[in-house]
N, C-alpha and C positions, 0 to 999 in steps of 0.2 A: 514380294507380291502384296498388294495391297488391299483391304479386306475387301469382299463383298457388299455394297450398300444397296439393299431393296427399298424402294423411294416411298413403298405403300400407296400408290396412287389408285390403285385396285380398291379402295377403301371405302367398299357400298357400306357396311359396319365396320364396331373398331375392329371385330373377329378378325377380318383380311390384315390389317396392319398389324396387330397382334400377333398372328402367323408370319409375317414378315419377317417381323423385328425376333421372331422367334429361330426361324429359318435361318436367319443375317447370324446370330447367337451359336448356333452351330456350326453352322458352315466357319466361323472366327477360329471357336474350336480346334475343328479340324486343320483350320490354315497351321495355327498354333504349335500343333504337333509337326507338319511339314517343315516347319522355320526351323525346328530342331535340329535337319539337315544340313539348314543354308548358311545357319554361323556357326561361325570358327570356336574351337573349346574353348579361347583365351578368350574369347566377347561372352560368349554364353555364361546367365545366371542363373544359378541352383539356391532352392532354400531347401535347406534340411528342417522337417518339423519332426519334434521330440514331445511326447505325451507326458503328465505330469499327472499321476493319479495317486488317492487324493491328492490335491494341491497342497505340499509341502514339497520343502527343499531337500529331502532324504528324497523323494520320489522322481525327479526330474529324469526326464529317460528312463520310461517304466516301458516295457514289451514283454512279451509272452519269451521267456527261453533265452533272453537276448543280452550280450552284453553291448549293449547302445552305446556309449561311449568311445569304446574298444574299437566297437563295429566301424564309428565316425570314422575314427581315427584312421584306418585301417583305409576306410574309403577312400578320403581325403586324400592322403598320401596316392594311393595309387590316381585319383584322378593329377593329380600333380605331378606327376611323372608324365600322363595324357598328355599334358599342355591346358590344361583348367587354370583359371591364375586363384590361390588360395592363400593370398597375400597374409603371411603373419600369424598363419597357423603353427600352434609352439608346438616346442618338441616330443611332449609326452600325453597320452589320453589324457592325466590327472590335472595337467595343467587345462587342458581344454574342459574338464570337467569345473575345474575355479571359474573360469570364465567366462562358464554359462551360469555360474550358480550364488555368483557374487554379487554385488552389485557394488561395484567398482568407488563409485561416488559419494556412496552412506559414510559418514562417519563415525556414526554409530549403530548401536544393533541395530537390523534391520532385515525384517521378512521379505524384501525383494529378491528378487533375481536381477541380472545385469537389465540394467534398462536399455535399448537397439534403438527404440525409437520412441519420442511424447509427441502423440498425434492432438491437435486443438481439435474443440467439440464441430469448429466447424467447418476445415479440413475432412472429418469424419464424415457429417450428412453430405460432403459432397462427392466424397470417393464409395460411398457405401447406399445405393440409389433404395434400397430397404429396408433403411433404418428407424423409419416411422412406423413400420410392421412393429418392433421389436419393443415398444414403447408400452403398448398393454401387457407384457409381460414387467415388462425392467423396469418402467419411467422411464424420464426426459434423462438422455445422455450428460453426462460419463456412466452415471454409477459407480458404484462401489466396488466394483471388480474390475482387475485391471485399469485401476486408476488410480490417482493422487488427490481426484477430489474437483481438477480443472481438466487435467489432458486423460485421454486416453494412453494406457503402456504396454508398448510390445515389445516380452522378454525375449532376449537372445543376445547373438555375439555375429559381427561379419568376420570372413575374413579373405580378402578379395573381393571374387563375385560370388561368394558361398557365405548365405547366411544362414544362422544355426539358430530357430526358434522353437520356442516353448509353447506349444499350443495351448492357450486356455482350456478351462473343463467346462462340463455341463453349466456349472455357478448355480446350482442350488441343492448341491452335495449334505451345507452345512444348515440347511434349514429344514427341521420336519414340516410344518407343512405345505411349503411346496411339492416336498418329496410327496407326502400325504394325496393330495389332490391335483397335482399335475400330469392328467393321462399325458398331453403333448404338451411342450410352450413353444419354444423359438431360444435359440442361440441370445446371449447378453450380448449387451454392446460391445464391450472389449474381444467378444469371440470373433467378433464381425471385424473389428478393426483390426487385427489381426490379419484377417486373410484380405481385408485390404493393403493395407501396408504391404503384402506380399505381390500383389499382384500389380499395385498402383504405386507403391512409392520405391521399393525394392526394385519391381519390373522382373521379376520370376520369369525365366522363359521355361522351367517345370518347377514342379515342388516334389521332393521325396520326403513321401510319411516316413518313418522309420522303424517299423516294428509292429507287432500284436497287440494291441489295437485303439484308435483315438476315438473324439466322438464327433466329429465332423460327418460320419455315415450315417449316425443313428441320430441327425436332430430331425425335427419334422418335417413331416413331408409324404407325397406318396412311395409306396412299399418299392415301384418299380416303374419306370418308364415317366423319370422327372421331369417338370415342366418348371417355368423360371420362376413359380412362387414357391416353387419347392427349398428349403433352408438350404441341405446339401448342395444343391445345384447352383442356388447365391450367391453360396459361401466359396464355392470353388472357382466361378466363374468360371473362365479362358484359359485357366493355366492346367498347361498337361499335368496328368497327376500319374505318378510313381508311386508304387507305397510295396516297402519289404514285408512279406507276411510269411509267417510258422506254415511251413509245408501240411502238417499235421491238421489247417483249422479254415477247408474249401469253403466249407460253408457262410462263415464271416468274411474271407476274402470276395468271395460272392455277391454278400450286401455291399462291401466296398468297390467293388465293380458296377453293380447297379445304380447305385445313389451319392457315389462321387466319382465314377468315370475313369479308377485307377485302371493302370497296367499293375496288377498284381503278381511281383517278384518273389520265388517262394526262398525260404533259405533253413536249412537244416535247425532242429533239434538238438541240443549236447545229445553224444554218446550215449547210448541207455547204458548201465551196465547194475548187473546184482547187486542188489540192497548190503548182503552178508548178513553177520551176528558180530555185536562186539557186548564188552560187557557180560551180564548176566545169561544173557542170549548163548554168548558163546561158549558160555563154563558148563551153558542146560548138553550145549551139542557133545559135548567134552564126556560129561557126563551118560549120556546115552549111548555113546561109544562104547563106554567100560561098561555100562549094563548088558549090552549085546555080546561081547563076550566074556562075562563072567556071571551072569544073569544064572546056568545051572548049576554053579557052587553057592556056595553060603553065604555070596556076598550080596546076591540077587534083591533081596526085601531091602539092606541094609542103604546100596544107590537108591532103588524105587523111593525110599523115602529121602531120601537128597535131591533125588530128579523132584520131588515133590512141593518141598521149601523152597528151594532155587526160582521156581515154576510161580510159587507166589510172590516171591520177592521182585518177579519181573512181573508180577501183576497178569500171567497168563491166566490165574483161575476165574478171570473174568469171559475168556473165551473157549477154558475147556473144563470140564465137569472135572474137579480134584478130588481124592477122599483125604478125612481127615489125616495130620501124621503119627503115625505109630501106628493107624487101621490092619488088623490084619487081614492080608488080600491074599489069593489062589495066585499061583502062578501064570493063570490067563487072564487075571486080573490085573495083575501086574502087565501084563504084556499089552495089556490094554490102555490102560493111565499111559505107560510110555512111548506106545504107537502114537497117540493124540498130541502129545506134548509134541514130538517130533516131527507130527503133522503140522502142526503150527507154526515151528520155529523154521520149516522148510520152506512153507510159504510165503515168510518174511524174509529170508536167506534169497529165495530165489527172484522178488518181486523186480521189476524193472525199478530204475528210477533215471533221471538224465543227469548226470552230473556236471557240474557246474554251468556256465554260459553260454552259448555259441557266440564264436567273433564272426563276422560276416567276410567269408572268403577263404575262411580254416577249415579242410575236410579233415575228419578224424583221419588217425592214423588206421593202420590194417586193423591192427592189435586193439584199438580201442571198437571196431565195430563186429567184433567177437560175439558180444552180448547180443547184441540186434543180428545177427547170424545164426545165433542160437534157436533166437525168439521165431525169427521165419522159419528154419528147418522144424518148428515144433507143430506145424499147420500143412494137414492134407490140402492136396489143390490136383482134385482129380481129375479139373480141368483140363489139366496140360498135364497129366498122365502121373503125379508127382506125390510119394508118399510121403509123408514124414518122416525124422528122423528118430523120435520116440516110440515111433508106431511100429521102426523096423527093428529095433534091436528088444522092444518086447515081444515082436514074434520070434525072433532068437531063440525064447527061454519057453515058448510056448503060450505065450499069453498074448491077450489082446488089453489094445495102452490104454481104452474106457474104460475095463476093469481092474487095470491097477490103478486108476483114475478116481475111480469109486470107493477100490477098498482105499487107500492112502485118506483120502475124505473122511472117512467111517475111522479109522486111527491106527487100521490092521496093520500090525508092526512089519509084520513080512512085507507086504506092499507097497509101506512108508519105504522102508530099506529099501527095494526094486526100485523104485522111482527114484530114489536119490541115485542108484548105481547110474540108472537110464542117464537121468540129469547130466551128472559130472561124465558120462562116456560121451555124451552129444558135445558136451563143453570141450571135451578130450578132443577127439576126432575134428572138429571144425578148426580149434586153435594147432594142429596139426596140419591141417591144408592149409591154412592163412599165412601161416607161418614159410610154408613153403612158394608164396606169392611174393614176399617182401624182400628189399633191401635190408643193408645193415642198419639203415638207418627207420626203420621199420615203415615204410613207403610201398605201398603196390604199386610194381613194377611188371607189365606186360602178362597180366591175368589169362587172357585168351592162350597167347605162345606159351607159358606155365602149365595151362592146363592138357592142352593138347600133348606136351610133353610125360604130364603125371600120365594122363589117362590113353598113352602109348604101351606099344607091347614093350615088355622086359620087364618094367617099372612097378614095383609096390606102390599100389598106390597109398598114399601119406596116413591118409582114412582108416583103409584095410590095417596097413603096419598098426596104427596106434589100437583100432579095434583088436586086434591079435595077443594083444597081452591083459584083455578081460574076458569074461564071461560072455561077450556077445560074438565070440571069436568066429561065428556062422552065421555074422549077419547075408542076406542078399545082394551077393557083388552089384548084381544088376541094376537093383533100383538103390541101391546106395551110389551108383554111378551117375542114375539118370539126376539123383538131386544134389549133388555134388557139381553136376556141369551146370544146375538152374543155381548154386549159391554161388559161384563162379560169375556169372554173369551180375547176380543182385553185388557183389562184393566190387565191382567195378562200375557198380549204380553207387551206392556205399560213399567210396572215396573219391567218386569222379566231383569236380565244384565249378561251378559257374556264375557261381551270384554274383561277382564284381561282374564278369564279360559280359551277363546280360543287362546289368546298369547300365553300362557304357552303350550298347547296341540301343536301348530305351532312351538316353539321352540324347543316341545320337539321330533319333527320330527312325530307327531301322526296326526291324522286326522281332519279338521277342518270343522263341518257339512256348508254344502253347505244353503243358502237360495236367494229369490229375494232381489232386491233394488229396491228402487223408493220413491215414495211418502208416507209416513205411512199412512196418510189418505185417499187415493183411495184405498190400498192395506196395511189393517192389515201384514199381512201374510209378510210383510218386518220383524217385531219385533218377538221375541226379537231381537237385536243387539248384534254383537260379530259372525255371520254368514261372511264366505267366499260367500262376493256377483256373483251373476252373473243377468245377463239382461236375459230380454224376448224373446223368441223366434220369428226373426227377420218375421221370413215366415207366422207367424201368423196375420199380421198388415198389411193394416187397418181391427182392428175389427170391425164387425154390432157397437157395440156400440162407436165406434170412429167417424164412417159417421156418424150416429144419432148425433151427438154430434156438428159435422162438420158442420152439415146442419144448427143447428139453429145458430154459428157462423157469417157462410157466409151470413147467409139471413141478419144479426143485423150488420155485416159488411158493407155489402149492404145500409142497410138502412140509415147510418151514413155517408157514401160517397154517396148518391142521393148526416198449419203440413202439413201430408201426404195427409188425409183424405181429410184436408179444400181444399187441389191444387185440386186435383180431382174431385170436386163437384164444385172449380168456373167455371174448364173447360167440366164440364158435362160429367162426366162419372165417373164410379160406379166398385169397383174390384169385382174379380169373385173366390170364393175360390173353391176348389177343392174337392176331397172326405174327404180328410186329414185335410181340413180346412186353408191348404197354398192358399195364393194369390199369384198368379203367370202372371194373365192378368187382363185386361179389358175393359169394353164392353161402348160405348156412352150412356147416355143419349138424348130420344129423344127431339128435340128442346121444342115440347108442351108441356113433362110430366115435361121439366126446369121449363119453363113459363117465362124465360128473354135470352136474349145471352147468349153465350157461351165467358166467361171473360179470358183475356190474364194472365198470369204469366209469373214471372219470379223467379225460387226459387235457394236461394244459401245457400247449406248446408255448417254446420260447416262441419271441419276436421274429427271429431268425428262421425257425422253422417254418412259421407261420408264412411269410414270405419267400422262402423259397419253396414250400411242396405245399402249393395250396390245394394240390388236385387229390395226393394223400388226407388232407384233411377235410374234404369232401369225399374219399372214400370213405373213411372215418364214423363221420357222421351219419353217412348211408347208411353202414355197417351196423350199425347200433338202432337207427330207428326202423331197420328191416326187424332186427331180433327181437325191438320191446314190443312188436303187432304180431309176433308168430303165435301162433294157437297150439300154446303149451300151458302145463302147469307151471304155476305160479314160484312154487319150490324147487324148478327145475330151471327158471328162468328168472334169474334175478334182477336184470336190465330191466325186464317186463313188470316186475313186482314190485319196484322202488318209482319205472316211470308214472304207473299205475297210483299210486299214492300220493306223487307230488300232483300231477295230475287232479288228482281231487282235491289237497289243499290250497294247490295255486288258482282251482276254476281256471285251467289252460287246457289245452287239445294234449294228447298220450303225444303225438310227436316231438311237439314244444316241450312237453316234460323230458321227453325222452335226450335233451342234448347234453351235448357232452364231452362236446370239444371244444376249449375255450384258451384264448388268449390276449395278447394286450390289444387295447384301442388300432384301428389301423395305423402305421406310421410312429405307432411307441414300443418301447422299446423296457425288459426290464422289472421287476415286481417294484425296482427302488430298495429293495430290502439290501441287499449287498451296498446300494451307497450309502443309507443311512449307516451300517455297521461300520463301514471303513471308514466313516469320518465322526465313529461315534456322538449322530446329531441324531439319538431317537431316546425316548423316554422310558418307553415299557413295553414288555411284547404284544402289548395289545395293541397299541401303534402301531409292529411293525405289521401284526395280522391285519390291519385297518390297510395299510397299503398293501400286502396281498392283493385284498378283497376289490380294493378300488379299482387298480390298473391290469388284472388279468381274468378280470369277470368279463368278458366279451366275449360273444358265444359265435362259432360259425356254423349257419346254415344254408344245408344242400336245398332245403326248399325255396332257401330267395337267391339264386343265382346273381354278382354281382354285388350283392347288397350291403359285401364286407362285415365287419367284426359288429356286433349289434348287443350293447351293454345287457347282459340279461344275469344280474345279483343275485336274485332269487331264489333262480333255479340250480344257480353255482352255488350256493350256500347249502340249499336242501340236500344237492347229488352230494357233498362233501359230507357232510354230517352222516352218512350212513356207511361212513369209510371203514375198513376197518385195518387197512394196510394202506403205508406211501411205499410209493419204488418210483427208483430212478436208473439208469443205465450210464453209467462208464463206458464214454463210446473211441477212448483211447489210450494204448497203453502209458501213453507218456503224460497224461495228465489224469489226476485223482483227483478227491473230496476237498482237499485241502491247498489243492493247487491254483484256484481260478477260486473269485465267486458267486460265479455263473448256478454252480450247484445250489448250494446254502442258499441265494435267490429264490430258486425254484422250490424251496421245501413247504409243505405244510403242514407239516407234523404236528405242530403245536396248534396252528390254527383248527385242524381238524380236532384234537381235541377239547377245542373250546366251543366250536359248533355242534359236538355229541350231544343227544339229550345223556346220553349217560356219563359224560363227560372222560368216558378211558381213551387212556391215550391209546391210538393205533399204533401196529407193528409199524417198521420202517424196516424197506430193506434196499441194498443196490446191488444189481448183476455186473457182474464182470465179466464180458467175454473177450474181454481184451487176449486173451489167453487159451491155450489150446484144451486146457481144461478150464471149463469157465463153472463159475462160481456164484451162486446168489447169496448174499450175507445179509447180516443184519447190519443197518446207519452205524450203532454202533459198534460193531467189531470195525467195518471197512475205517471208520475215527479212529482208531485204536491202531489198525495194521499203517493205516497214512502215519499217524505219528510217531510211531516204532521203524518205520523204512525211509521217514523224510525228519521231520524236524528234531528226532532226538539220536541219529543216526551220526555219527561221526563221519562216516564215508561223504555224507550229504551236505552235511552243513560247513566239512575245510571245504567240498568241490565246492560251494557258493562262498565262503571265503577266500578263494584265491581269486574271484571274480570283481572284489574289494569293493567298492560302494555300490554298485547294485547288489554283488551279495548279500549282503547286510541287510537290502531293505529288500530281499526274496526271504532271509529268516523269517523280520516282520510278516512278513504278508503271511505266511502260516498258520504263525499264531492268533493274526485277525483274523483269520478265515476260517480258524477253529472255535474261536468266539464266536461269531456267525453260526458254527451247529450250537454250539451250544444256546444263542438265545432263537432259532427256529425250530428246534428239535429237544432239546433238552440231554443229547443221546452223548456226551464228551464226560470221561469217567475223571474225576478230581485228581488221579495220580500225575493225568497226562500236562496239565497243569504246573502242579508240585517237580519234577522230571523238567520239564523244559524252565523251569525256575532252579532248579540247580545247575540245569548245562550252560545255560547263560549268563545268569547273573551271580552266582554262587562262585563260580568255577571265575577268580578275580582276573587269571592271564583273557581269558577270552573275553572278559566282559570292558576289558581295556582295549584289544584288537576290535570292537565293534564297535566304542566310543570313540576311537581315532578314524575308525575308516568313513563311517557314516553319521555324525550324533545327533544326524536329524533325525534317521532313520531309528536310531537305537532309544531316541528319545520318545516317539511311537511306540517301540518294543517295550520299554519301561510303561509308559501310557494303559497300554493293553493289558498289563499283567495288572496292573493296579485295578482297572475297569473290571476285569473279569471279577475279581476279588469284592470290587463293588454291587455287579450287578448279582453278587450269590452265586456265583458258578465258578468258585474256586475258593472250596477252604485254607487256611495257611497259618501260618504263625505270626505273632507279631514283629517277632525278631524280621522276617522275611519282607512283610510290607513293612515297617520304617524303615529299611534297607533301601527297597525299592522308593520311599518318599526322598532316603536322602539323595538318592542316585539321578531322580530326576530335578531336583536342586542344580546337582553337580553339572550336569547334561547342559540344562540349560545355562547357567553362566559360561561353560565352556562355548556354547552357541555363540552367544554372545561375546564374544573373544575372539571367536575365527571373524565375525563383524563387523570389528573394531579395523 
């Protein structure tokens, strides 16, 4: 079929042509995706794009969770079985990873990548119709990036009609003050020529992103509902767009939905499974074994003081109050020091983490979604009638699971003990029914028929049996039944996969079933994967069960400094839904039914949030400038007594004082702080406070309807200076502080205390409720437990070594991301540091398994560890850094070698 042409003859102004040509643009579109049907899979052409963050060649195929290469491979193959012709694709990932990361032609060193295609500057302006836009940012074409100096270069590799590119980056990663002063800019030229070549010389009949996440979504433009001077919508033009996204992250799949027009493919997370104890960790566990039962002989004082030293040697007395060794303690003394220590190292034994990669189209086995089995049964959902499993077997014993919840917190060693029996009975019992699903080959086989079998008469069921040989030997058949047939059902969400058959259905221009994202463990109902994600329905939140959730946050908040939901309930008041069940207003809290003040915020949404619940951020706003006009005391209303003050110093109106909900420029994206730190191009933390300040001081107001994000510095600077805590919220189990650095981005820890007149640094803390008992901690324990469960954790770092060049550059990414707290927060204690410079670079077998696999990547990881040491946020010896100067010596001539 041949496209649409609207003639514009209608054309009283250029408006009507305009709409035409805009019309004709869409409707191409859509032909676009139909054609998908029409040709045959041997004609039809795929570009795979691959992200490269920061741009180096350790980075190439960067995604959330993903082993990208694997994944190609993996793809490829089976489209080639299809009938896709993928002429000359070799035999192994690793070879397909040289060949995207080479460049074939250099004969000597050389920071390229394969070069696919040298586009002339004027081949460019003529495939690329807004390229004279991009000129007030860049200059006159090539530029310096993606370039040679004459042609424009687009990295990648073909092979058949399957070509594998490197998407360029943002391109002003490694300059401060673009980062500085760039609320928006516009795409470089090479970004552009890129997705031309893709569309115009290539001839893409789709393109598949590949993974978690490029920046083609978040270049300028508006937030939602694109028009053709929008970047995204330029840059994508006509070609259907495909893009694999992390089930766990709707939200970003969402702006990719809006502002580049993807079919958003979701695809599994690695396995979560328990962090453990190794090392020191596990001699403490060792050790408190033998205290428990020998604790009322004479040996009791003798371990408490081993449980003691062990305790510091792992650097725990940083998280739990120690007495000195050789103190003499009472016997509930003792019982107390080793409840807390045990509370700690339980916490870290039990944490989730993912281990290693996901390849795309790999369902874990039975046996590996054990962990994530666990984690759901640990979560009432009185919804659909369903207790938990921790909840039933502490009524077993007479207790209820809050309060063994509470005492384990508090250190109470009987309680600690409860909870671990609870723990490993839940672990029992599940890996007992899973077990009884699977083949020999540890494969679920026929879940439904299985269970209807177990949960028939005659039959012990697997549960009960393993329950029967502990203490919880009287759990509740009944509701141990009802949640056994709901994990039944989740365990054939679990291992069900469809990520390749819904590629293939997407390609083949057919229909790709809709489902949620988020968290698999709050919400089965995300799995299986291979669903076209979408988010929650924005008008529905905050739920009843979100304030519930809020509330005990803030109060544990509270207690520790003596989201949407939490802001709402510091400043006392309560949303009000409608018939429908939309929140649309709300109403105060009266002071007595608080029972404290009324607490000040200040909240700065991401870009993302900003853009998708703008209607939350007008409640927000409401919220706060109802409570700074209520006709209260001053001391009882803190909103009111800080609006009140700026107020007089700014000579503004109390409402205008009163705002307090701020984020980036419309259509930006980002504080910049995280790109400065990962491409270490920023000078001093007062830089990166300066970018802060710049690009997420944009204030929204409920009083100008429409009028979008409106630069108000001022008053962002005044409401921050009277901080006297930062919090952030963990809103999934699979990703922490150190994982992404979306977090470190958002902090102002430091900033805040440079705007103090008093200059102390405020508290920081993060909630967790990833977890059925949820947690508020302080910045720095949650730094400390990340790098005790992730980067210094052996279980963690072979599962990202067996994942072999993105492994490697997932260590990196850690340890920059712990640099990042440490220069926004300050809050990263020197050992953690010192510990991950033994496990890496000390330890000589491993430190050669990471310069073989990746040495770009590892050449970073040496980079980092020297920075850190430079910027003062890591003492060391000198033995250590000239170690590390000669290692990046080595590193690099070896670069240079593979080069050649």
């Amino acid at each position: 079929m041949e496209p649409i042409v609207f003639s514009g003859r209608d054309a009283r102004t250029g408006k009507s042509h305009a709409l035409h040509k805009r019309v004709e643009q869409l409707c191409t579109r859509a032909i676009r995706w139909a054609e998908l049907k029409r040709k045959s899979k041997e004609e039809k052409k795929v570009a795979i794009t691959v992200f490269s963050f920061p741009p180096d060649k350790g980075n190439v195929g960067t995604a959330a969770y993903l082993n990208v290469f694997d994944s190609i491979f993996s793809v490829l193959q089976d489209l080639k079985k299809d009938g896709y012709n993928v002429e000359g694709l070799p035999d192994t990932a690793e070879t397909l990873i040289e060949d995207v990361i080479h460049d074939k032609e250099a004969k000597f060193s050389s920071p390229n990548l394969n070069v696919a295609y040298k586009m002339s500057v004027r081949e460019y302006r003529s495939l690329t119709p807004y390229a004279s836009a991009l000129e007030e940012s860049w200059g006159k074409p090539p530029g310096n990036l993606n370039s040679d100096g004459e042609s424009l270069l687009v990295y990648g590799k073909q092979y058949g009609n399957v070509f594998i590119g490197v998407q360029p980056t943002f391109g002003y990663e490694g300059d401060p003050m673009r980062l500085l002063f760039s609320k928006s800019a516009s795409p470089h030229h090479g970004f552009a020529a890129y997705y031309s070549f893709v569309e115009k010389i290539f001839q893409a009949d789709a393109v598949l992103h590949f993974g978690t996440h490029g920046s083609l979504e978040f270049m300028p433009g508006k937030q939602v509902g694109m028009s053709d001077v929008c970047y995204p919508d330029s840059l994508i033009g006509n070609i259907p767009n495909i893009y694999y996204y992390a089930a766990n992250n709707p939200s970003e799949a969402t702006i990719a939905k809006r502002r580049s027009y993807a079919n958003t493919i979701s695809y599994l997370t690695p396995p979560a499974e328990n962090a453990g104890l190794y090392k020191g960790l596990k001699q403490l566990s060792e050790l408190i074994s033998s205290y428990q039962s020998l604790k009322d002989t004479g040996r009791g004082p003798q371990i408490v003081s081993s449980i003691i030293s062990t305790a510091k040697q792992c650097n725990l007395d940083k998280d739990v109050s120690l007495p000195e060794e050789g103190e003499e303690l009472t016997p509930t003394e003792r019982d107390t020091v080793v409840g807390k220590v045990y509370s700690k190292i339980m916490e870290i034994e039990s944490r989730l983490l993912p281990c290693g990669l996901h390849v795309i189209g790999e369902p874990p086995s039975a046996m590996e979604a054990v962990a994530t089995l666990v984690n759901i049964a640990a979560l009432d959902r009185p919804e659909d009638g369903i207790y938990s499993l921790p909840g039933i077997l502490a009524e077993t014993v007479g207790r209820n699971i809050e309060d063994v919840y509470r005492g384990n917190d508090k250190g109470v060693l009987a309680d600690v003990q409860l909870l671990r029996e609870i723990t490993e009975a839940s672990r029992g019992a599940i890996t007992a029914f899973v077990d009884k699903t699977t083949n020999k080959k540890g494969q679920v086989v026929d879940v439904a028929g299985k269970l209807s079998s177990i949960l028939g008469f005659g039959l012990v069921e697997p549960w009960a049996q393993y329950l029967s040989k502990t203490k919880f030997i009287r759990a509740d058949r009944e509701k141990l039944r009802t949640l056994f047939e709901y994990l039944g059902e989740c365990l054939k969400l679990v291992v069900a996969d469809n990520e390749l058959g819904s590629l293939k259905q997407a390609l083949e221009g057919s229909y790709v079933e809709p489902g949620p994202g988020g968290d698999p463990i709050r919400n089965p109902k995300v799995l299986p994967t291979g669903k076209n994600i979408h988010a929650l329905d924005p008008q529905a939140i905050p739920t009843e069960a979100a304030m519930q959730s809020a509330k005990v946050v803030v109060e544990r908040l509270l207690e520790r400094q003596k989201s949407l939901a939490q802001v709402l309930w510091m400043i006392g008041v309560r949303p009000v839904a409608d018939t429908f069940g939309r929140v649309n207003r709300v109403e105060p809290v009266s002071l007595e039914e608080l029972g404290r003040p009324r607490i000040d915020v200040v909240v700065n949404c991401s870009g993302v949030f900003r853009d998708l619940f703008i209607n939350q951020m007008n409640l927000l706003d409401r919220a706060v400038k109802m409570v700074a006009e209520l006709d209260e005391p001053e001391d009882q209303n803190y909103v009111k007594k800080h609006a009140m003050q700026q107020a007089a110093e700014l000579n503004i109106p109390l409402r205008e004082a009163a705002t307090r909900v701020f984020s980036n420029a419309s259509g930006s994206y980002s504080s910049n702080v995280n790109l400065a730190v990962e491409n270490s191009s920023w000078n001093d933390e007062k830089q990166l406070q300066d970018m802060y300040l710049s690009r997420k001081s944009f204030a929204f107001d409920s009083d100008a309807p429409g009028a979008g994000m409106l630069e108000k510095r001022k008053v962002f600077e005044m409401a921050l200076s009277t901080a006297d805590a930062t919090f952030q919220n963990l809103d999934s189990s699979e990703i922490s502080l150190t994982d992404v650095s979306h977090y470190f981005d958002s902090d102002p820890t430091n900033l805040v205390q440079a705007l103090r007149k008093d200059g102390r640094k405020p508290a920081a803390y993060i909630a967790d409720t990833t977890t059925a008992n949820a947690q508020v901690r302080t910045l720095a324990e949650t730094v400390r437990l990340d790098a005790r469960t992730k980067l210094l954790n052996p279980k963690w770092y072979e599962g990202m070594m067996k994942s072999g060049y993105e492994g490697v550059r997932e260590i990196e990414k850690r340890l920059t991301n712990t640099v990042g707290w440490s220069a926004t927060s300050g809050q990263v204690d020197n050992w953690v540091y010192e510990e991950a410079n033994t496990t890496f670079i000390k330890d000589e077998e491993m430190l050669k398994r990471l310069m073989e696999v990746n040495p770009n990547s590892f050449r970073k990881l040496v980079q980092t560890f020297l920075e850190a040491n430079g910027r003062g946020y890591w003492e060391t010896s000198e033995e250590n850094l000239e170690r590390l100067k000669e290692l990046y010596s080595e590193v690099e001539d070896k670069i240079e070698g593979i080069d050649r």
